[in-house]
C-alpha positions as CSV (number, residue, x, y, z in Angstrom):
1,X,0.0,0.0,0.0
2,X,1.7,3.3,-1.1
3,X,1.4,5.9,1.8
4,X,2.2,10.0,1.7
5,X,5.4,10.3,4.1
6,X,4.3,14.3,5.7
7,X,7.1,16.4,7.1
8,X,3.7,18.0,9.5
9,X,5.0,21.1,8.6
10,X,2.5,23.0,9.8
11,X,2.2,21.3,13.0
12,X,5.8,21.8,13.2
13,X,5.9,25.8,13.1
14,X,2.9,25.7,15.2
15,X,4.3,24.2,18.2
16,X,8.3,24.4,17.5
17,X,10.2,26.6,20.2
18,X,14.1,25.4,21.6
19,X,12.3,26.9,24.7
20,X,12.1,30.6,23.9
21,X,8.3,31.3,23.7
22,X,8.6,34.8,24.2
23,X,7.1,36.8,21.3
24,X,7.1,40.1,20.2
25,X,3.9,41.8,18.6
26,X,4.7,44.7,16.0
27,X,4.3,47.7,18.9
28,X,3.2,51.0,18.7
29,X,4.0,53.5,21.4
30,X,0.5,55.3,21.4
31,X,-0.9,55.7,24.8
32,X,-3.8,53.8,23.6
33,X,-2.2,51.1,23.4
34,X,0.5,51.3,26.6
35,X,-2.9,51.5,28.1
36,X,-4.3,48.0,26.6
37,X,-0.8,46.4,27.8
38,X,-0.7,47.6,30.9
39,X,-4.6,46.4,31.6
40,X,-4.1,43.0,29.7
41,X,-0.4,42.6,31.5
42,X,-0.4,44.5,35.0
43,X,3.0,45.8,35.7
44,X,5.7,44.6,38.7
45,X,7.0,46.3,41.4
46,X,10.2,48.2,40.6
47,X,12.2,46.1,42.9
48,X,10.6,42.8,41.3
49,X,12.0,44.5,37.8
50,X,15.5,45.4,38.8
51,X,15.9,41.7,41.0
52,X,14.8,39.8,37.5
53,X,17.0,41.5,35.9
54,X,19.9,41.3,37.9
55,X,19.0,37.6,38.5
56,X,19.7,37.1,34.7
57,X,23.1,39.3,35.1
58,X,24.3,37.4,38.1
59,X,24.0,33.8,36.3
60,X,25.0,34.7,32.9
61,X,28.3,35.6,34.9
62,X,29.4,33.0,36.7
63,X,27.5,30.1,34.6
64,X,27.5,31.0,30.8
65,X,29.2,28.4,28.8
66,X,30.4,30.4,26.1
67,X,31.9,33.8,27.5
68,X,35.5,32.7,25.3
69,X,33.7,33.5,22.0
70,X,34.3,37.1,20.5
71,X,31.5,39.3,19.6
72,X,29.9,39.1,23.0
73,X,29.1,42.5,24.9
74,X,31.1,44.0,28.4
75,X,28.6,42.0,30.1
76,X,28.6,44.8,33.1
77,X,27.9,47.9,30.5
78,X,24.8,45.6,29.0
79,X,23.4,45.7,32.7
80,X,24.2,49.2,33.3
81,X,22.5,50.2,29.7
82,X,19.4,47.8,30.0
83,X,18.5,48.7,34.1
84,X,17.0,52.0,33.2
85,X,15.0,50.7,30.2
86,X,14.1,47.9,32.9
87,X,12.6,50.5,35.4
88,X,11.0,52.6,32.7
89,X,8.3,49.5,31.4
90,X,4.4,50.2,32.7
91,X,3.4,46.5,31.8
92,X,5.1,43.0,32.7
93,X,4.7,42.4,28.6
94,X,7.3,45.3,28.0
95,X,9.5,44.2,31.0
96,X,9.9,40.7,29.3
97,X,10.3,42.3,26.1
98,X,13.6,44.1,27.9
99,X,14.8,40.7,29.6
100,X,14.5,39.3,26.4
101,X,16.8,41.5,24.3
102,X,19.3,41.6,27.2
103,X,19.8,37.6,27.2
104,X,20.1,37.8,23.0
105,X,22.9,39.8,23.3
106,X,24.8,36.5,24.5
107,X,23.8,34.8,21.0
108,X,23.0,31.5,22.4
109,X,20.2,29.1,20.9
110,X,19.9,27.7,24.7
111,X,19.9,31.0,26.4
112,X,16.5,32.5,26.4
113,X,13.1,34.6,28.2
114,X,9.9,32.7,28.2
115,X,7.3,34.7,28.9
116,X,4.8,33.6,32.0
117,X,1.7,32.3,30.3
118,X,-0.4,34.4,31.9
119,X,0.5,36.9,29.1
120,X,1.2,34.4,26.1
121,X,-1.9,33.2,26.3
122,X,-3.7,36.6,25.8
123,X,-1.5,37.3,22.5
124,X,-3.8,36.3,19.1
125,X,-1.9,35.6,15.6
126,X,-2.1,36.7,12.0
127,X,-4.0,33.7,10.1
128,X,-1.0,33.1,8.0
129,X,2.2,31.2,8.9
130,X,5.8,31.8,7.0
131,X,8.5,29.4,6.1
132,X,12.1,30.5,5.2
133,X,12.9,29.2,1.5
134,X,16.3,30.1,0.8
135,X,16.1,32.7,2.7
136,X,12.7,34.4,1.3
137,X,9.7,33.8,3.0
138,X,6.9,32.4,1.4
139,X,3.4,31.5,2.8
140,X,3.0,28.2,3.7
141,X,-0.5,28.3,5.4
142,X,-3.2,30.4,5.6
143,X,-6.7,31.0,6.6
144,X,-9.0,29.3,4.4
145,X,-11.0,32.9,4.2
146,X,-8.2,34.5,2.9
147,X,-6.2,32.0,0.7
148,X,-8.3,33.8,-2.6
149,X,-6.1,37.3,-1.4
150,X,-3.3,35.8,-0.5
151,X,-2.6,32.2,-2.3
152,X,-0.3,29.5,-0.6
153,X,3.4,30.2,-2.3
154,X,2.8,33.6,-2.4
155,X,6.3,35.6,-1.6
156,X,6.4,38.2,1.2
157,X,8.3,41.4,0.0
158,X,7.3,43.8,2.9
159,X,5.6,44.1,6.2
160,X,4.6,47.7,7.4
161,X,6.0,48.7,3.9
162,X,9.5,47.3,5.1
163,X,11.3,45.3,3.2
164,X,10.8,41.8,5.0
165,X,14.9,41.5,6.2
166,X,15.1,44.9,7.3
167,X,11.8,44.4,9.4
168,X,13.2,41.4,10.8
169,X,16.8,42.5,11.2
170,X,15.3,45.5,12.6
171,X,12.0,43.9,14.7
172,X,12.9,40.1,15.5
173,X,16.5,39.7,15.8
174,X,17.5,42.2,18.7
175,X,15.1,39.4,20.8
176,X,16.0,36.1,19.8
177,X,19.2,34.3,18.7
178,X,19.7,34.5,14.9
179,X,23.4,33.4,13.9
180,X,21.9,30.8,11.5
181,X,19.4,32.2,9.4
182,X,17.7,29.4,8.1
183,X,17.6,28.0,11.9
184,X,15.3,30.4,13.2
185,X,12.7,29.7,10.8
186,X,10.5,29.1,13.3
187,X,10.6,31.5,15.5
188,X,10.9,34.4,13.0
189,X,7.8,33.3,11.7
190,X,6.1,33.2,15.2
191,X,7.5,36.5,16.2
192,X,5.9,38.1,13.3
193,X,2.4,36.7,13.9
194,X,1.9,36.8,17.5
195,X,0.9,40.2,19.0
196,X,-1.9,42.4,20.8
197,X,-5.6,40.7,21.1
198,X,-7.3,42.6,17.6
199,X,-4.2,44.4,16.2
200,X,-3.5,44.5,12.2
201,X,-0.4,44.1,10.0
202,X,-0.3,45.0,6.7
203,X,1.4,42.5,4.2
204,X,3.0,43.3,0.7
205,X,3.5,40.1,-1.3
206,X,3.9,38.2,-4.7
207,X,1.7,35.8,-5.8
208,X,2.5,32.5,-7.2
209,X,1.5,34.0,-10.1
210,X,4.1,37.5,-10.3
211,X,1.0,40.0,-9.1
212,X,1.9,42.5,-6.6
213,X,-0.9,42.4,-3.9
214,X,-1.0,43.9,-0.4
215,X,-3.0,42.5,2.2
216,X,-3.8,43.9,6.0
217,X,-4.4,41.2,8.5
218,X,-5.8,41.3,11.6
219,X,-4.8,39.1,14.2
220,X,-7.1,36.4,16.0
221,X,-7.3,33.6,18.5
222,X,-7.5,30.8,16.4
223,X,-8.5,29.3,12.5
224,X,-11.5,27.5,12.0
225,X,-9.9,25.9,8.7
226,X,-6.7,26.2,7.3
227,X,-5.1,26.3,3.5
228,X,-2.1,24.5,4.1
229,X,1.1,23.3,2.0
230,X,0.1,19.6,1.3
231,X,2.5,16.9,2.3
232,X,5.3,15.3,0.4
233,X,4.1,12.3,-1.7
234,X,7.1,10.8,-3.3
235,X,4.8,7.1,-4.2
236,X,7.2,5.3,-2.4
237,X,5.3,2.4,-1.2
238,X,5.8,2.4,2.8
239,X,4.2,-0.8,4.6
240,X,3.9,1.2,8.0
241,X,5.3,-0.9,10.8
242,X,4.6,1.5,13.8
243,X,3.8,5.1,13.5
244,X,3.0,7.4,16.4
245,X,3.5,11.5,16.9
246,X,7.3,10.5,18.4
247,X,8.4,7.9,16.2
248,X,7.8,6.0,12.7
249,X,8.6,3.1,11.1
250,X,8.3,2.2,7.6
251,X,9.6,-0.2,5.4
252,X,10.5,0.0,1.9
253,X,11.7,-3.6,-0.1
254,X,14.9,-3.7,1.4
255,X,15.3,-0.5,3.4
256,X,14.3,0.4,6.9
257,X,12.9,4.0,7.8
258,X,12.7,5.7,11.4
259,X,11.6,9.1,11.6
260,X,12.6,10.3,15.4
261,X,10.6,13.5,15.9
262,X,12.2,13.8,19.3
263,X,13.9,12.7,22.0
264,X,12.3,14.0,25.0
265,X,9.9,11.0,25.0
266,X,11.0,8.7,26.9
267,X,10.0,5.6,25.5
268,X,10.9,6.1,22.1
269,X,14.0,4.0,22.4
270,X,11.6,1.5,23.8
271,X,9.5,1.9,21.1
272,X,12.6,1.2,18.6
273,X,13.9,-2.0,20.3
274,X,10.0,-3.3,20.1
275,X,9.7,-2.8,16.6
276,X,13.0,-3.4,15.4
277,X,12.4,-7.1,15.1
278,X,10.4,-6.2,11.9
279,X,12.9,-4.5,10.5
280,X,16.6,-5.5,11.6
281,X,16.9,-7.7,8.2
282,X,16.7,-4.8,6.1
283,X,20.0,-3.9,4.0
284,X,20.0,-0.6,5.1
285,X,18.5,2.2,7.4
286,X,17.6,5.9,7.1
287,X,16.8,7.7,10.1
288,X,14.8,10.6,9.2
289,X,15.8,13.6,12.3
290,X,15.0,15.9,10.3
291,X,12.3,17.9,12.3
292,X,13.7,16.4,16.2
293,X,14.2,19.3,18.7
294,X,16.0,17.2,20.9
295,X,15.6,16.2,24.5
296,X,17.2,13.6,26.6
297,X,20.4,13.0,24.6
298,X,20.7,9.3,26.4
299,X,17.6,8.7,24.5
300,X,19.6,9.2,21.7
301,X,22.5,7.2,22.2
302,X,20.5,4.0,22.8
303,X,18.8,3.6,19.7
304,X,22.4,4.4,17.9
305,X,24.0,1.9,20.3
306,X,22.7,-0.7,18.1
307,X,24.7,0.4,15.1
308,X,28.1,1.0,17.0
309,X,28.7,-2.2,18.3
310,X,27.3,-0.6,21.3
311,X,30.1,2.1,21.7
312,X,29.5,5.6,21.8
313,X,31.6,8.4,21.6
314,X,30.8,11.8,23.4
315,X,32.5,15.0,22.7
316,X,34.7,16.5,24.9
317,X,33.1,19.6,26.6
318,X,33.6,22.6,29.1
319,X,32.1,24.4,31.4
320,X,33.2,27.9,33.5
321,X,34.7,26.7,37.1
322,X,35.2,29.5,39.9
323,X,37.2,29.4,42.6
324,X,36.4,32.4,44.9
325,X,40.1,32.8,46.5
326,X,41.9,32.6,42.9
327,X,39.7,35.7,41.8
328,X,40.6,37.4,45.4
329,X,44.3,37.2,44.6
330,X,43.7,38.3,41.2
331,X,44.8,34.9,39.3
332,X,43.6,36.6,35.5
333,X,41.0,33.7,34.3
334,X,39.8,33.8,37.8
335,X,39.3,37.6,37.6
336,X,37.9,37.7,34.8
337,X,35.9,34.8,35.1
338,X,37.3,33.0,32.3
339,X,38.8,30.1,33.7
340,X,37.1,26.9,31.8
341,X,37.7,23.5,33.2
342,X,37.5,21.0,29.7
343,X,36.2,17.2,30.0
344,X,38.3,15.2,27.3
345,X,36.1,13.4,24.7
346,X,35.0,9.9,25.9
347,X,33.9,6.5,25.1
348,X,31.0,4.4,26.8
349,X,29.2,1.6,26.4
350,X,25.9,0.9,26.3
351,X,24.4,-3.3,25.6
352,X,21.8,-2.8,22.9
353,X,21.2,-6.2,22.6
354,X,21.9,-5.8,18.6
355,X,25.2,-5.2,16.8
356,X,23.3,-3.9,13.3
357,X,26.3,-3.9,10.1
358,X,23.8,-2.4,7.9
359,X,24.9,0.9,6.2
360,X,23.0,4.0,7.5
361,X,21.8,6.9,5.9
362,X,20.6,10.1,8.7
363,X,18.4,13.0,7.1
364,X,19.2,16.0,9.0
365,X,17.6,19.6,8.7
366,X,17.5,23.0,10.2
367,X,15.4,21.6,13.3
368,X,17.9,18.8,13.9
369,X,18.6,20.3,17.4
370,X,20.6,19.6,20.9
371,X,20.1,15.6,22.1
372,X,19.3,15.2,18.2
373,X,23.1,17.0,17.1
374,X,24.0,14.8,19.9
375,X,22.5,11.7,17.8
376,X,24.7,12.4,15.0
377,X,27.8,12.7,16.9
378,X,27.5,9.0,18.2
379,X,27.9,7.6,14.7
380,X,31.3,8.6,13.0
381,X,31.8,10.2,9.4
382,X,32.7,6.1,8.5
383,X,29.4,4.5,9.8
384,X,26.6,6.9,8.8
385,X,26.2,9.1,5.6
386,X,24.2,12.8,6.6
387,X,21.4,14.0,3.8
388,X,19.9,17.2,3.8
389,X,20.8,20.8,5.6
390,X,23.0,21.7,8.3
391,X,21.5,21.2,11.6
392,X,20.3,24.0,14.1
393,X,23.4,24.5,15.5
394,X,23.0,24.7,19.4
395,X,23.3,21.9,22.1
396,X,24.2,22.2,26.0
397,X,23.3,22.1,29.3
398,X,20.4,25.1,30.4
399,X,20.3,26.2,34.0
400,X,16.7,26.9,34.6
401,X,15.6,30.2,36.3
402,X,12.6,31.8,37.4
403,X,11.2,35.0,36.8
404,X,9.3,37.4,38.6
405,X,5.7,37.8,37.5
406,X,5.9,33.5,36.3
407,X,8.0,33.5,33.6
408,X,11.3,31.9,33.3
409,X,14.9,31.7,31.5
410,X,17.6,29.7,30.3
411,X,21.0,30.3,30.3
412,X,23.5,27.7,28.3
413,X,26.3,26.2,30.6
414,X,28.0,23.6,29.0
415,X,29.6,24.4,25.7
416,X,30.1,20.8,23.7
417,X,32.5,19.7,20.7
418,X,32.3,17.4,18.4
419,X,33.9,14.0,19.1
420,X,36.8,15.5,17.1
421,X,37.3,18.4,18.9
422,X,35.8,21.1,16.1
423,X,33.2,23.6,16.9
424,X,29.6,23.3,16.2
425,X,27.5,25.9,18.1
426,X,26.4,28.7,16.2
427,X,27.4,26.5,13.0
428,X,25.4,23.6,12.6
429,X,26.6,19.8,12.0
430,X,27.1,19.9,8.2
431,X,26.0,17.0,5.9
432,X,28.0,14.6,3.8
433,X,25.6,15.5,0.9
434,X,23.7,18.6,0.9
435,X,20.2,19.1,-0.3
436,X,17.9,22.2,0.4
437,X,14.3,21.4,-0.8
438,X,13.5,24.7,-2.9
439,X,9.9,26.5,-3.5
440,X,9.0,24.0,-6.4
441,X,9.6,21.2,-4.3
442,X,7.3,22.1,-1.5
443,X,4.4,22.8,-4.3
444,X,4.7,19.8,-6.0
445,X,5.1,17.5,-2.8
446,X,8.4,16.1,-3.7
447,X,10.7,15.5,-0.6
448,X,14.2,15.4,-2.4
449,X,15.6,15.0,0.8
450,X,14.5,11.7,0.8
451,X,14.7,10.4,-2.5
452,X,18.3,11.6,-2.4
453,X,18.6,9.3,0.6
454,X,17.7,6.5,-0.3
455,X,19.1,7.1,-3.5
456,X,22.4,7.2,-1.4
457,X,21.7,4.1,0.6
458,X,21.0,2.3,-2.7
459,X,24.4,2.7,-3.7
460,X,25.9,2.0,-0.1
461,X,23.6,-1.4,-0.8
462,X,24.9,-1.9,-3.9
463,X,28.5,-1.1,-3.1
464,X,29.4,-1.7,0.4
C-alpha cells in the first residue's frame, strides 16, 4: 500500500520553540495602546523589575558556557545600559520584552526569556504562517477565508512597507538568537504573527503568479480551517510498521525507515527495540531527524547503540569553574571569570542487545537540534552518511531560572565539541551530501531530501 510520508510542517511551526516562547507583537507606542498592555499585562513592582534583571546578570556571569567566544558585549555595560530601560516599562509584557533583548545579546540558541503564560496566552496571531525558503519567505498556510487574497506560495516582499529583512533585522532579531538564518525559521515566523488581542499588520507580497498584492491582517485567537502546503508524496510504497507523533517506522523492499521526531519522550528508544524485530533484516536504514528538537540525549545514544557495536563516543566539553580565592588574589582567568575546566572526549558503552552492520543513511535539517546534534555525533563520518541541511546548531546544558511575575529563563552552561574536537554551536553539524528542498519542491510535494537518501543508501547497498 503506497502511503504520503508528511514532514507536519504546519504542525511543526505551530508548536516548534528550543524553549524561547517569548514573542514580540509589532508595537506601537500610542498611549492607547501602553494603556491596553498595561490592563491586559499588570505591571511589577520596581524592585521585582530590577531583581529579575539582575538575576539574569548574576548567572550569565558566573554560569554562561560560552563567554570565550568574541562578539559578545562587556557584560557589566549591558546591565548598566538595559537597568533603566528595565525600570522605565508600565506593563510586565514590556519588561519581558527588555529581559528578552538583554539575554540575545549572549547569541546563544539555549539562552532564552519565556514569557509567563499568563501573558502568552492573551496574544492572538495573524491567520498566515511563514516558512524561510532560501532565505525568502513564502506562505506556507493560511486562513482558508483569505487563501483567494493571498494564495499558498505567495512571496512576502514587505511588512509595514518594510522590506521583510530589514523588518526582521530590525523587529525580530535584537530578541532572539539568529546566527543561522535558516535555523530560526520558526521563531521568525512566530514572532511576526503573535501580538496584541485585535491588532493589524499589513502585508505586501507576490503571488504565485508574479501580481503584486498587499493584504492587511488582523490578528485572531484561532483558525476555523486552514489552507495548508500539502504533504510530500514521493509514491514510495511504505508498509507502515509503527507510527505514532514521536516515532515511525516504515519499510520499503529492502530499506528500513525511522523518523525520530524527538527525544524528549522517553519511551521512544523503547518503542525502537519493540519494533526493530520487523525490521533489523533490512539492507540498510535511514533515520529521518529531520524535524527532532531534541531532548534527553541518552535517549539518543540508545537507539544508535545498536549500530556501533554498542560504543558511543561523546565530545569532549567545558564548562566555567570559579574558585572564589583565585579571583581574590587576582589569578587573570579567575578575575575575569574565564577560567574553563575541559572534560576530554569519551567512550561508553551501552548493551543494545543488537550489533546492526547495515549501512545508514541520517536525514538531518534546520530543526535537527541539541540531544538530536548529539545523535549524529554518536555515529562517526565512516558508519553513517548525513542528507539534507545543516542542523540547528545549538546543544548544551540550560540552568533553569525563574522569573518574577511567572516567567522563566535559560542560560547555556555547558559548551560541547564534536567528538573530534571542532566547533559546532552557532554553526550547525554539516551533511556529507547537501540538499535544500526549494519553492517547487514544497508545491509539487516532492521530498528530495528523501529520495536523495535512499538514493544514497541504494548505492551504499549496492556497493558496500
Amino acid at each position: 500500500m503506497k502511503k504520503k510520508i508528511a514532514t507536519l510542517l504546519i504542525l511543526f511551526l505551530l508548536v516548534f520553540s528550543m524553549g524561547c516562547s517569548f514573542i514580540r507583537q509589532n508595537q506601537n507606542t500610542g498611549t492607547d495602546e501602553a494603556d491596553k498592555k498595561a490592563s491586559l499585562f499588570g505591571n511589577l513592582t520596581d524592585e521585582e523589575k530590577v531583581y529579575g534583571l539582575s538575576l539574569l546578570w548574576k548567572e550569565a556571569s558566573y554560569n554562561f558556557a560560552f563567554w570565550n567566544k568574541k562578539g559578545l558585549p562587556d557584560w557589566d555595560q549591558a546591565y548598566n545600559d538595559t537597568l533603566p530601560r528595565v525600570l522605565a516599562t508600565k506593563n510586565t509584557y514590556d519588561y519581558y520584552l527588555e529581559l528578552t533583548g538583554f539575554l540575545a545579546l549572549l547569541q546563544d540558541g539555549h539562552t532564552d526569556v519565556s514569557l509567563p503564560k499568563s501573558i502568552s496566552d492573551r496574544f492572538e496571531y495573524l491567520p498566515v504562517i511563514l516558512k524561510n525558503i532560501s532565505g525568502d519567505y513564502y506562505v506556507f498556510a493560511v486562513d482558508n477565508k483569505l487563501v483567494q487574497n493571498i494564495p499558498l506560495f505567495s512571496k512576502i516582499d514587505k511588512i509595514e512597507d518594510v522590506p521583510i529583512k530589514e523588518y526582521i533585522a530590525e523587529n525580530v532579531y535584537p530578541y532572539i538568537w539568529h546566527q543561522i538564518e535558516s535555523s530560526t525559521d520558526a521563531l521568525v515566523n512566530n514572532f511576526i504573527r503573535m501580538g496584541l488581542p485585535g491588532t493589524e499588520v499589513k502585508i505586501a507580497y507576490q503571488t504565485p503568479d508574479g501580481e503584486a498584492k498587499e493584504l492587511t491582517m488582523k490578528r485572531t485567537k484561532g483558525v476555523s480551517q486552514w489552507s495548508a502546503t500539502p504533504g510530500f508524496n514521493n509514491d514510495i510504497p511504505f508498509q507502515k510498521i509503527y507510527v505514532d507523533e514521536n516515532i515511525q517506522i516504515h519499510r520499503f523492499e529492502e530499506i528500513a525507515y525511522v523518523c525520530l521526531n524527538t527525544f524528549s519522550d522517553n519511551t521512544v528508544p523503547e518503542k525502537f527495540y519493540q519494533y526493530l524485530p520487523e525490521v533489523e533484516d533490512a539492507k540498510g536504514f535511514i533515520f529521518d531527524i529531520r524535524f527532532n528538537g531534541g531532548g534527553n540525549s541518552t535517549n539518543a545514544e540508545q537507539i544508535a547503540a545498536a549500530f556501533t557495536n554498542g560504543e558511543i563516543t561523546r565530545g569532549k566539553w567545558r564548562s566555567l569553574e570559579h574558585i572564589a580565592a583565585y579571583k581574590a588574589w587576582g589569578q587573570d582567568k579567575y578575575a575575569k571569570n574565564m577560567n574553563y575546566k575541559t572534560w576530554p572526549a569519551e567512550k561508553i558503552n551501552i548493551n543494545a542487545g543488537y550489533r546492526l552492520k547495515q549501512p545508514v543513511v541520517i536525514l538531518t535539517g534546520r530543526n535537527t537540534a541539541s540531544a538530536a546534534e548529539d545523535f549524529l555525533c554518536a555515529f562517526d563520518d565512516n558508519r553513517a552518511i548525513r542528507v539534507g541541511e545543516p542542523t540547528y546548531g545549538s546543544t548544551g546544558q540550560p540552568l533553569f531560572i525563574d522569573l518574577p511575575g511567572g516567567g522563566s529563563a535559560r542560560i547555556c552552561t555547558r559548551n560541547c565539541l564534536l567528538p573530534d574536537g571542532s566547533d559546532f554551536i552557532n554553526i550547525g553539524i554539516t551533511p556529507h551530501i547537501s540538499v535544500e528542498l526549494t519553492a517547487k519542491d514544497y508545491q509539487e510535494g516532492i521530498d528530495r531530501v528523501l529520495l536523495k537518501g535512499i538514493e544514497v543508501l541504494q548505492e551504499e547497498i549496492k556497493d558496500p
